[in-house]
N, CA, C and O atoms as a MOPAC input file, in Angstrom:
PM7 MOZYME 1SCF
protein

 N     48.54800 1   121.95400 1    94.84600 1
 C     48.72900 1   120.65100 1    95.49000 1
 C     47.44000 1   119.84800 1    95.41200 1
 O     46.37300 1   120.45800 1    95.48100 1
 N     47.45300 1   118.75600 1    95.29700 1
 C     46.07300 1   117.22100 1    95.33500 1
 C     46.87600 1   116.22100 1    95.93300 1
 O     48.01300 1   115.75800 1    95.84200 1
 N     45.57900 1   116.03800 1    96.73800 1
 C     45.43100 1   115.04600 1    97.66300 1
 C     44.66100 1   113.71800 1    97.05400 1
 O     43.51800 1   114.03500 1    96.72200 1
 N     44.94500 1   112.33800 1    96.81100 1
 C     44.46400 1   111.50700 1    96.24000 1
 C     44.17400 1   110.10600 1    97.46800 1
 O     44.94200 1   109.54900 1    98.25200 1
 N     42.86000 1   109.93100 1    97.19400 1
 C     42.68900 1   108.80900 1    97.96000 1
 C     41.68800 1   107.67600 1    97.31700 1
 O     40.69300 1   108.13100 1    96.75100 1
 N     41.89000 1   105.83900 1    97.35100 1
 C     41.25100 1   105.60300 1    96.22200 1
 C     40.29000 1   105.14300 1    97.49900 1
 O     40.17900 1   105.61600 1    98.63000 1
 N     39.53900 1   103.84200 1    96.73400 1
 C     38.73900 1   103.50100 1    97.89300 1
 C     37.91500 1   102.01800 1    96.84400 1
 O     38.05900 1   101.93000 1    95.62500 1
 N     37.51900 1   101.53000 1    97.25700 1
 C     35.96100 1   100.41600 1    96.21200 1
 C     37.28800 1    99.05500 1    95.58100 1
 O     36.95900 1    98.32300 1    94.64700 1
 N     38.46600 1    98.93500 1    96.12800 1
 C     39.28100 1    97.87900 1    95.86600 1
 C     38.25600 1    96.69900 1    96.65300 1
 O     37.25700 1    96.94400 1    97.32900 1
 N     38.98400 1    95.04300 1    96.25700 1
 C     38.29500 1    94.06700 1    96.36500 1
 C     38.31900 1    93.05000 1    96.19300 1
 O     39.24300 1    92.70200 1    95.45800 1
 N     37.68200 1    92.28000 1    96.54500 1
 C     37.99500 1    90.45200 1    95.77100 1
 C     36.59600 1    89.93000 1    95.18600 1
 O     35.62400 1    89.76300 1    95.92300 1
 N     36.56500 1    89.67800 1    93.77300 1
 C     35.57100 1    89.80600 1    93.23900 1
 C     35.79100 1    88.15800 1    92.10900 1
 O     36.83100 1    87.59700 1    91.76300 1
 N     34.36200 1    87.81900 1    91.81800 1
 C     34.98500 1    86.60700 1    90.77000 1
 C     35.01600 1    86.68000 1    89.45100 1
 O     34.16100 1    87.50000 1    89.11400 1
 N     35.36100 1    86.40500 1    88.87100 1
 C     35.38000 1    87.14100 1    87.04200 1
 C     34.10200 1    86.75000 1    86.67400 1
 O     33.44700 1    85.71400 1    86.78800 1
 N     33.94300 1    87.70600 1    86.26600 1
 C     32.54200 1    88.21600 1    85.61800 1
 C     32.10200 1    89.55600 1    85.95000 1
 O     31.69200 1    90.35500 1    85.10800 1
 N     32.21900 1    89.85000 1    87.52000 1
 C     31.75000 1    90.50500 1    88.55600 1
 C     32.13400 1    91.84200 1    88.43100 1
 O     32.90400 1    92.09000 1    87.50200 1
 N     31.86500 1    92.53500 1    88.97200 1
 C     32.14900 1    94.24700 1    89.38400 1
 C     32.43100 1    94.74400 1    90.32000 1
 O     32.27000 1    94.27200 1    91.44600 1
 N     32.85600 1    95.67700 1    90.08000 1
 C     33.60500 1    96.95500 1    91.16500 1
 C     33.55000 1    98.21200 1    90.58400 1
 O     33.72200 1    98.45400 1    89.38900 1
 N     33.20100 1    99.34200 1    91.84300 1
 C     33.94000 1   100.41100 1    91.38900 1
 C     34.39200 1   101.18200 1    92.34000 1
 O     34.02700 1   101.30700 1    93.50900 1
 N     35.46400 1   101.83700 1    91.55800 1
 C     36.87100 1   102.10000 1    92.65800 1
 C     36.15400 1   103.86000 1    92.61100 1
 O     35.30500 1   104.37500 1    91.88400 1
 N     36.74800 1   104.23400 1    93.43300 1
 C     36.66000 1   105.61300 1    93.82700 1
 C     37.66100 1   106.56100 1    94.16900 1
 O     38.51400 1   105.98400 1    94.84300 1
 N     38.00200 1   108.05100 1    93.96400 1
 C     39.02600 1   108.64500 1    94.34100 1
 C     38.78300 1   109.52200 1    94.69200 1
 O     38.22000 1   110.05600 1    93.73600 1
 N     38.78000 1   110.36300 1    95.68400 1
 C     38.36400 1   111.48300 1    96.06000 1
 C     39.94200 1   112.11800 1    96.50200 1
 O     40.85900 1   111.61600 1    97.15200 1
 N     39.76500 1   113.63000 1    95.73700 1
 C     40.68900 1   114.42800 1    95.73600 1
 C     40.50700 1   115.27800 1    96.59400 1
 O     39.46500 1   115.27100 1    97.24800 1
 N     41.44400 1   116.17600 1    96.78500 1
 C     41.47600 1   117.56400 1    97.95600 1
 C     42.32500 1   118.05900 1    97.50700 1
 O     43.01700 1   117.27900 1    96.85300 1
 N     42.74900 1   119.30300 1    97.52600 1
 C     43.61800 1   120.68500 1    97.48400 1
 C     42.50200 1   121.58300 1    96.64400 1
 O     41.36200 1   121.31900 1    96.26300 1
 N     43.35200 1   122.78200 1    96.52500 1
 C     42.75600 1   123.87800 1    95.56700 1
 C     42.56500 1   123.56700 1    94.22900 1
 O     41.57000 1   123.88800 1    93.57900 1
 N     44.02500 1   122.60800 1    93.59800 1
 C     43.87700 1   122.18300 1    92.36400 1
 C     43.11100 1   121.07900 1    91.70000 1
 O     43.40200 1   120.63500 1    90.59000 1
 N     42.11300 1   120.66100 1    92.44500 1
 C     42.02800 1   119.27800 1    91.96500 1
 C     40.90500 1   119.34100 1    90.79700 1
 O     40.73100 1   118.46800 1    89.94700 1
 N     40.26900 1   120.39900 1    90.91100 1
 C     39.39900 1   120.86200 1    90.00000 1
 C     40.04900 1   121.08200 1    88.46100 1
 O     39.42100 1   121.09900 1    87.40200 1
 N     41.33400 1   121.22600 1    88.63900 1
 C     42.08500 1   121.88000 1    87.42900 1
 C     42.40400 1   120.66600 1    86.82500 1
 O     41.91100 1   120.29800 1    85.75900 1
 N     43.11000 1   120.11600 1    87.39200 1
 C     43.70900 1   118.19400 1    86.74600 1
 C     43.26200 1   117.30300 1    86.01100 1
 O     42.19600 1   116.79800 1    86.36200 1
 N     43.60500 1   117.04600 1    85.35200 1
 C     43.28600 1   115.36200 1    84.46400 1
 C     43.41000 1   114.39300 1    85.87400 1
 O     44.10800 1   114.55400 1    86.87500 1
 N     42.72100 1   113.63900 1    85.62400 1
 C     42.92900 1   112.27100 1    86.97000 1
 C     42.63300 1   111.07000 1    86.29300 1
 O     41.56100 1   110.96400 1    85.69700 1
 N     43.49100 1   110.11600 1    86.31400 1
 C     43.52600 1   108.62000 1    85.82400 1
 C     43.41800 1   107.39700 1    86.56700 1
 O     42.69000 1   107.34000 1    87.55800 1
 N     43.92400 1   106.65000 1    86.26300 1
 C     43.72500 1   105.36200 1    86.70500 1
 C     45.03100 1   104.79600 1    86.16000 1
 O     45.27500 1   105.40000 1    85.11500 1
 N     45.97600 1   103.89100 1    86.42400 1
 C     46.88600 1   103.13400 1    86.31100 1
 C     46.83600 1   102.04700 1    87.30400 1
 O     46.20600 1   102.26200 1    88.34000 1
 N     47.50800 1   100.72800 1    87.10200 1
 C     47.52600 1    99.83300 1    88.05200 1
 C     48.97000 1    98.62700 1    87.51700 1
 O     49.53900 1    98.28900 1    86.47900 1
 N     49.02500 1    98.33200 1    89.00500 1
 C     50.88900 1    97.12900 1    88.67400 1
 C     50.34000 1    95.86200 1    89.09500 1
 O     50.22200 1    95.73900 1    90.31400 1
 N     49.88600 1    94.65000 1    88.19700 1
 C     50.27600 1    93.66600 1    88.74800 1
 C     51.38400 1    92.82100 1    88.88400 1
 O     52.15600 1    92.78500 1    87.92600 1
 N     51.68900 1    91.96900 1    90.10200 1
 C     52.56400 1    91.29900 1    90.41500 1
 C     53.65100 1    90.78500 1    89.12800 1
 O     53.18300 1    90.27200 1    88.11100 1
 N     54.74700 1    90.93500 1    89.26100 1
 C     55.76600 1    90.64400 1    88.47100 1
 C     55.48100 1    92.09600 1    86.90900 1
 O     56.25800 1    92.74600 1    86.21100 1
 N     54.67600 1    92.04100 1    86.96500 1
 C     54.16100 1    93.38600 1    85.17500 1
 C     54.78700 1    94.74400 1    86.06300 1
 O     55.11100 1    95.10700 1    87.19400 1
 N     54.68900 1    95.18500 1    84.64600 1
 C     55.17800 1    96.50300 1    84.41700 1
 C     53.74900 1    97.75300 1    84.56000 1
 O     52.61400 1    97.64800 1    84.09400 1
 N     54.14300 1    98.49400 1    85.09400 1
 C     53.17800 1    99.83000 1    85.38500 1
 C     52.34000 1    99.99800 1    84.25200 1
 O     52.97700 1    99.95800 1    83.20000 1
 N     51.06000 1   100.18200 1    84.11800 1
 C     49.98700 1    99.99700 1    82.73700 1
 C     48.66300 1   101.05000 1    83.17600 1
 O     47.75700 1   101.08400 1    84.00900 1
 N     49.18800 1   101.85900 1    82.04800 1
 C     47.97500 1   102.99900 1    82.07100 1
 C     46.70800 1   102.20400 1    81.77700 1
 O     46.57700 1   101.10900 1    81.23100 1
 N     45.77300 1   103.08100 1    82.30700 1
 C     44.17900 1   101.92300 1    82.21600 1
 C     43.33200 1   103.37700 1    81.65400 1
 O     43.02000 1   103.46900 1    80.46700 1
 N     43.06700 1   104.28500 1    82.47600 1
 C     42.00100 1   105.28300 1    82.11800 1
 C     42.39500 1   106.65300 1    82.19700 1
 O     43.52500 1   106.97000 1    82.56900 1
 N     41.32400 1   107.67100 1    81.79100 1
 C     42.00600 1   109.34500 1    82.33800 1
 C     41.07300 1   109.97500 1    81.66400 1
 O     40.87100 1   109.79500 1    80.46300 1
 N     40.53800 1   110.63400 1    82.27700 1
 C     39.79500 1   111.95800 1    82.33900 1
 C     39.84600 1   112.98400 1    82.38200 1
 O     40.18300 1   113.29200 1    83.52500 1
 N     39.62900 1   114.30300 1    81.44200 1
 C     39.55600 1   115.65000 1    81.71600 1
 C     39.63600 1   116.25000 1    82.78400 1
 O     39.77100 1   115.50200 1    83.75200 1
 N     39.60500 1   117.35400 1    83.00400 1
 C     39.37200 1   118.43100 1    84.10400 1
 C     38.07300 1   118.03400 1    84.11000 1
 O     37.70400 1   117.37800 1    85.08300 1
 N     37.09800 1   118.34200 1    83.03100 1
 C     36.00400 1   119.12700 1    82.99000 1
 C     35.40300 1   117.44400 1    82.60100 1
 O     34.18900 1   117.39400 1    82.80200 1
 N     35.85200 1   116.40400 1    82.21500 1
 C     35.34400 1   115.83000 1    82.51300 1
 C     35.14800 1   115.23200 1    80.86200 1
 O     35.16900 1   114.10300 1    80.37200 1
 N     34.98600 1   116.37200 1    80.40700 1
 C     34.31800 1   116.35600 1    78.39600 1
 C     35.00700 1   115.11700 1    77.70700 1
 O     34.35300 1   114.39500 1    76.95400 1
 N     36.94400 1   114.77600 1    78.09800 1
 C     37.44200 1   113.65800 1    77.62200 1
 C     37.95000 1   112.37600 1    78.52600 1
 O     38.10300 1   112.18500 1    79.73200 1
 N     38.10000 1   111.73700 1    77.54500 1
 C     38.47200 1   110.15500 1    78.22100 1
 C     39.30200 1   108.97100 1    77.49100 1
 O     39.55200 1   109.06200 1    76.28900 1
 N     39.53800 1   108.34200 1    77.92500 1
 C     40.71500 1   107.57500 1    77.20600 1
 C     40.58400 1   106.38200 1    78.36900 1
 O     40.54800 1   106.34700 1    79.59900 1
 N     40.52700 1   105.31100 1    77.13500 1
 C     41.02100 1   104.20900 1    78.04900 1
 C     41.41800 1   102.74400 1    77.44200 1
 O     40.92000 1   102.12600 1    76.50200 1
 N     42.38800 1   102.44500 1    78.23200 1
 C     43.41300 1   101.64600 1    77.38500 1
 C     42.12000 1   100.72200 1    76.56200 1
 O     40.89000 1   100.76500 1    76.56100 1
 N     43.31100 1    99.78300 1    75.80600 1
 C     42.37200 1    98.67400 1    74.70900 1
 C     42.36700 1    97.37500 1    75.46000 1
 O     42.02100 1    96.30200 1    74.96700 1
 N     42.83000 1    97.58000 1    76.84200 1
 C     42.70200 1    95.77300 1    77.33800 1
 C     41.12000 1    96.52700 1    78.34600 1
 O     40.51900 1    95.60500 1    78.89900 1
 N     40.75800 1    97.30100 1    78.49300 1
 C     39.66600 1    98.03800 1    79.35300 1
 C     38.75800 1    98.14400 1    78.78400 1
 O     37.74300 1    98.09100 1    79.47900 1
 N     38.49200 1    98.39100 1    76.95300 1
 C     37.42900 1    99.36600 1    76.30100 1
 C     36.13600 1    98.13300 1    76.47400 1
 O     36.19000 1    96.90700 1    76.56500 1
 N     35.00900 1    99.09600 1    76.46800 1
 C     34.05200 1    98.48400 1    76.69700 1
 C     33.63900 1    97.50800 1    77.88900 1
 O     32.63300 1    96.80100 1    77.95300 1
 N     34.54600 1    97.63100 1    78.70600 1
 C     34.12900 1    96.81400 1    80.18200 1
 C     34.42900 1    97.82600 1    81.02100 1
 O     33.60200 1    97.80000 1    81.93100 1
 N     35.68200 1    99.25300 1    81.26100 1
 C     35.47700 1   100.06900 1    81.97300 1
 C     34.77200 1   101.34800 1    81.41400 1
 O     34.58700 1   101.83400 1    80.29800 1
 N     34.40000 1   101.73300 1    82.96800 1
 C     34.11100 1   103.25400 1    82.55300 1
 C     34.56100 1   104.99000 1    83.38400 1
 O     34.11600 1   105.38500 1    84.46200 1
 N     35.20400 1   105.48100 1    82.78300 1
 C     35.25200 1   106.92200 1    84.03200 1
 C     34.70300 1   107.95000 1    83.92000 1
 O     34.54400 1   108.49500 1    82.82800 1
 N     34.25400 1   108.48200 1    85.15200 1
 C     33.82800 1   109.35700 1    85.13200 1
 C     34.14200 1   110.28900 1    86.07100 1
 O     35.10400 1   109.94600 1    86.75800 1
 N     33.48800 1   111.76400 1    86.45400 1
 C     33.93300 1   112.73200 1    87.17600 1
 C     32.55800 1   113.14400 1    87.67800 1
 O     31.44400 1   113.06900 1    87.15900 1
 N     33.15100 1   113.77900 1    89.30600 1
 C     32.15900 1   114.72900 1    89.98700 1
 C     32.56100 1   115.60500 1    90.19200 1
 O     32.85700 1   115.37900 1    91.36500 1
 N     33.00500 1   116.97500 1    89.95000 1
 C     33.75100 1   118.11400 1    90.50100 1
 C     33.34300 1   118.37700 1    91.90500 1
 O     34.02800 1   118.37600 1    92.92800 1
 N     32.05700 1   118.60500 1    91.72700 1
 C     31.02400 1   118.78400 1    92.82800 1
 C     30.88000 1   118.08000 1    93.94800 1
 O     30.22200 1   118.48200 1    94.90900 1
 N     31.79100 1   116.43000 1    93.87600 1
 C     32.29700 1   115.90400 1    95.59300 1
 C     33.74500 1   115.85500 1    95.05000 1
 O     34.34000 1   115.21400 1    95.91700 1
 N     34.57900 1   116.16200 1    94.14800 1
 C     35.75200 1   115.75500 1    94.38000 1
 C     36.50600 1   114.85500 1    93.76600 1
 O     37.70600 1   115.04900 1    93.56700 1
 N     35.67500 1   113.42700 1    93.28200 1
 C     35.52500 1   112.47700 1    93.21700 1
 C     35.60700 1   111.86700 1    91.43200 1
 O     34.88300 1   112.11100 1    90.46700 1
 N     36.41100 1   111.30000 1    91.53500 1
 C     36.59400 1   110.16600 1    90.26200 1
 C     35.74400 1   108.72200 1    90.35900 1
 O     35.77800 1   107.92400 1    91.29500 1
 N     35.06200 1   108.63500 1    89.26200 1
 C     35.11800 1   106.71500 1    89.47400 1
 C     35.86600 1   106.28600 1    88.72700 1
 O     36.45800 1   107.09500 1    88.01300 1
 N     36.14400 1   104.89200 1    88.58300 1
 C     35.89300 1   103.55700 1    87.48300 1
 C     35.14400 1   102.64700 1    87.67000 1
 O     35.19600 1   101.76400 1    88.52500 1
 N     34.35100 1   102.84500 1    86.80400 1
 C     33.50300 1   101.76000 1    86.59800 1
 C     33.82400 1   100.47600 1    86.51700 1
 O     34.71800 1   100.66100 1    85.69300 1
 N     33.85300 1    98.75200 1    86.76600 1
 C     34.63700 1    97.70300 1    85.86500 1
 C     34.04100 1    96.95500 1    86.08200 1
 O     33.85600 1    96.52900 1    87.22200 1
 N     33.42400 1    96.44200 1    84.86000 1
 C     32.69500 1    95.11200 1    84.61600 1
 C     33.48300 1    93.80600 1    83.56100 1
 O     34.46600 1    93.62600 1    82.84100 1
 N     32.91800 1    93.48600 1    83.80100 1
 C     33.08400 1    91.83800 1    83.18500 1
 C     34.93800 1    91.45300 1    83.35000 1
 O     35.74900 1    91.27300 1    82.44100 1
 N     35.10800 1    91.43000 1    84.51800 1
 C     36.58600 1    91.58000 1    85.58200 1
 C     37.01600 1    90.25600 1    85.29100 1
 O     36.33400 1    89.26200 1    85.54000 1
 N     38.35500 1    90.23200 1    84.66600 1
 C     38.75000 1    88.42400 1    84.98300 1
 C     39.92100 1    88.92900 1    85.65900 1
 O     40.19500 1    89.98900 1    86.22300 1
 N     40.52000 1    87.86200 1    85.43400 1
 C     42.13400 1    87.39100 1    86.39700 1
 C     42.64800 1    88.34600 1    85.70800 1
 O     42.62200 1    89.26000 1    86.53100 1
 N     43.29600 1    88.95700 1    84.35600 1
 C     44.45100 1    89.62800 1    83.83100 1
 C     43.99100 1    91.09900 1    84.71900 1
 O     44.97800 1    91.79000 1    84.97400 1
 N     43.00100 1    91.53000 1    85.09500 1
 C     42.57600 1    92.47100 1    85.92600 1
 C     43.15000 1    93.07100 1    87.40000 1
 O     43.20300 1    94.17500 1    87.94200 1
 N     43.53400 1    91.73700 1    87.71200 1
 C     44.08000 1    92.19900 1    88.85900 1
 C     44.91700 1    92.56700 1    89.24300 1
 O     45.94500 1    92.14600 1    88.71300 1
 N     45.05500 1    93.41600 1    90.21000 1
 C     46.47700 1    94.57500 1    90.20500 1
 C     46.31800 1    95.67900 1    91.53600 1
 O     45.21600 1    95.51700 1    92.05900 1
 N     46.91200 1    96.46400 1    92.03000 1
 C     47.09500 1    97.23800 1    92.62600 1
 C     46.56700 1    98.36000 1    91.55700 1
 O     46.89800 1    98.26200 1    90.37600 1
 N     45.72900 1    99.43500 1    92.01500 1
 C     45.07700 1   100.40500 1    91.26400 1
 C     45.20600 1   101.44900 1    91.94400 1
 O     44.77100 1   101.78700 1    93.04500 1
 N     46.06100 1   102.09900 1    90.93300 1
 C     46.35300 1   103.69700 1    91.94900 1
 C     45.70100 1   104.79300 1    91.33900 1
 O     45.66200 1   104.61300 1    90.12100 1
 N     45.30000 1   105.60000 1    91.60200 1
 C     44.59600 1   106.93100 1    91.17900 1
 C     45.38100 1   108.07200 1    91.06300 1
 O     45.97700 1   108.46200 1    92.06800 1
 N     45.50600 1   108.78100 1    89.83200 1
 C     46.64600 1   109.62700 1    89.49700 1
 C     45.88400 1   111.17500 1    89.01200 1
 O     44.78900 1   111.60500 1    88.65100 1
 N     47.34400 1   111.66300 1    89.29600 1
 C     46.47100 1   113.31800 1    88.60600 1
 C     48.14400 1   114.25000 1    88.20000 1
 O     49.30500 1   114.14400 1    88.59500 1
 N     47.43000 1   115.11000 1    87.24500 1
 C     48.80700 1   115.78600 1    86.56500 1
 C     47.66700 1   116.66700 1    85.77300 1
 O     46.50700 1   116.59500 1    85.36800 1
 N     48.84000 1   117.57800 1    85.83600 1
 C     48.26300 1   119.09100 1    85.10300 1
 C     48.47700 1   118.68500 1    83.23800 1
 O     49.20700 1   119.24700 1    82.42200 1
 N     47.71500 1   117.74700 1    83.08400 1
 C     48.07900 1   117.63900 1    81.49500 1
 C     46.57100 1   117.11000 1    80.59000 1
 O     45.45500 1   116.90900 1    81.07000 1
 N     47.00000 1   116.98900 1    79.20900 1
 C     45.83700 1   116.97700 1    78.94900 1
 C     45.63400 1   115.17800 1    78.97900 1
 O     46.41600 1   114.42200 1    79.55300 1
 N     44.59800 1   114.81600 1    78.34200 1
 C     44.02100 1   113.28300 1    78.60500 1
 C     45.07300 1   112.46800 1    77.47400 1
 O     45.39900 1   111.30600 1    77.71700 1
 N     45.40500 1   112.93000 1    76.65000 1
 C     45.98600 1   112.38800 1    75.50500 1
 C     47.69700 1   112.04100 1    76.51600 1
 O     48.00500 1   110.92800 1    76.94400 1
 N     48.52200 1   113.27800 1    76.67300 1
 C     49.74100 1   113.08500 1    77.57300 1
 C     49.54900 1   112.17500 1    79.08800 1
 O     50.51000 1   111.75700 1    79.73400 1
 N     48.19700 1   111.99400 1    79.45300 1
 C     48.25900 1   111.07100 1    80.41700 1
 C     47.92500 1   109.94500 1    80.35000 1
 O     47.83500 1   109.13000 1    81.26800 1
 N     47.63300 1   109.76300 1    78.82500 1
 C     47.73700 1   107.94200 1    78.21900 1
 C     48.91900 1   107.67400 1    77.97200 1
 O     49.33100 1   106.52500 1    78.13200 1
 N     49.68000 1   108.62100 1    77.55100 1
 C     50.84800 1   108.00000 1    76.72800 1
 C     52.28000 1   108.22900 1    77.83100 1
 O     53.47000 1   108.32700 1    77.53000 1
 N     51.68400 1   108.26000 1    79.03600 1
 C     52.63800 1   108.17300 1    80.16100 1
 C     52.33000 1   107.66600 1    81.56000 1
 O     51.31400 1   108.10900 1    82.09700 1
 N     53.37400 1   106.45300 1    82.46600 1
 C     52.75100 1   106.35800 1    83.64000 1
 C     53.26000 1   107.23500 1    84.44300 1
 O     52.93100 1   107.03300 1    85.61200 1
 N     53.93400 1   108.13400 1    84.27900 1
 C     54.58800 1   109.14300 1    85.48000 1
 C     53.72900 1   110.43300 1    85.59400 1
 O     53.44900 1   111.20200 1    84.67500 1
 N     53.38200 1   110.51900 1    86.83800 1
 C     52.54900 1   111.22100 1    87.07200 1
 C     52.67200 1   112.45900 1    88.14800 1
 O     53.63000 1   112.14000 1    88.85200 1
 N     52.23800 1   113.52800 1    88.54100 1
 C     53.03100 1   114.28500 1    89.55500 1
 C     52.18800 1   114.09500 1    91.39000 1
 O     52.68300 1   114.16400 1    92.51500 1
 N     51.08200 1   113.90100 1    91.01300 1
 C     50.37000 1   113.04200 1    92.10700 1
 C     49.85700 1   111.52600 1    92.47900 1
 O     49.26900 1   110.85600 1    91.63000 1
 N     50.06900 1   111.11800 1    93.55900 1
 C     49.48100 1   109.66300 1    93.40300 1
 C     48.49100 1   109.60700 1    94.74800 1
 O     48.45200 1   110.44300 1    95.65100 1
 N     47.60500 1   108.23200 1    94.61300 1
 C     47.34400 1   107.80500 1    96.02800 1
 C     47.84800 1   106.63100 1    95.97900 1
 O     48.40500 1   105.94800 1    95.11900 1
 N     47.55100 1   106.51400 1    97.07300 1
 C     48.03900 1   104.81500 1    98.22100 1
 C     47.86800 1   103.83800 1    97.13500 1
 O     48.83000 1   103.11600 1    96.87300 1
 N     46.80400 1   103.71900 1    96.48400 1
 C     46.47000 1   102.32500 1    95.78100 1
 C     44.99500 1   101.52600 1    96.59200 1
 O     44.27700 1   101.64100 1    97.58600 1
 N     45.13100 1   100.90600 1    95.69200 1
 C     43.51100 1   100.02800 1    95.80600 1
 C     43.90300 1    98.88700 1    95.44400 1
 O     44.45700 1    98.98500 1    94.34900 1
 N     43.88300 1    97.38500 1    95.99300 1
 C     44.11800 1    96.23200 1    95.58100 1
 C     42.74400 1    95.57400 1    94.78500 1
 O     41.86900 1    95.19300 1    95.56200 1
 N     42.49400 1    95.42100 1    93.50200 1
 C     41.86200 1    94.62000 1    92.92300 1
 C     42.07000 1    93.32300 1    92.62200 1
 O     42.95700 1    93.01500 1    91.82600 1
 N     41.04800 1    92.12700 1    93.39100 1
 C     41.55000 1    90.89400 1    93.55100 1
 C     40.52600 1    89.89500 1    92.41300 1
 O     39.36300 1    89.90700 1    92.81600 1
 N     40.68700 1    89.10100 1    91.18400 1
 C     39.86300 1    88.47500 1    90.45800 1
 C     39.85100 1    87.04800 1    90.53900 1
 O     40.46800 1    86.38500 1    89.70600 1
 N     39.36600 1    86.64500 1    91.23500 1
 C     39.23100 1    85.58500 1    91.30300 1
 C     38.52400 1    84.41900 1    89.95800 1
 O     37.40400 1    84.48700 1    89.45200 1
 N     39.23000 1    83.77800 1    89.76900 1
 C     38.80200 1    82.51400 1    88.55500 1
 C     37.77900 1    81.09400 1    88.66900 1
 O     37.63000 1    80.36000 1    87.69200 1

């Protein structure tokens, strides 16, 4: 079982930054891939990032490359994303995900077997 919680959501103006945070809990969370996905208003569910267990891989969509970044702490628990140079198409509800799979199967899917609450990312123009 994992426990997902995000946290570093916001209202920010394009250009600007954030970074979101997730801190996991159970026994498994060490074992999991953990991602990033987010829904904005009226759109369809859109994979954004995902990370290894161990941390070694990463993936992240092509509307993200080079402005986000993820990473891992085993050692608190904890996921980031990094996100810079943030405009309006950015904004969205950002949920933090995890599934026993590898980084490749958790790009090429938004269904996931854990979620958290979500994080509202707000971009202001």
């Amino acid at each position: 079982q994992v426990q997902l919680e995000e946290s570093g959501g916001g209202l920010v103006q394009a250009g600007g930054s954030l970074r979101l945070s997730c801190v996991g809990s159970g026994p498994d969370f060490s074992h999991v891939a953990v991602g990033w996905v987010r829904r904005a208003p009226g759109k369809e569910r859109e994979f954004v990032s995902t990370i290894s267990w161990n941390g070694a891989n990463t993936i992240l969509a092509d509307s993200v490359k080079g402005r986000f970044t993820i990473s891992r702490d085993n050692a608190k628990n904890t996921v980031f994303l990094q996100m810079n140079s943030l405009n309006s198409e950015d904004t969205a509800v950002y949920y933090c995900v995890a599934d026993l799979a590898t980084t490749l199967a958790m790009a090429r899917r938004t269904s996931y077997s854990y979620w958290g609450r979500g994080t509202q990312v707000t971009v202001s123009s």
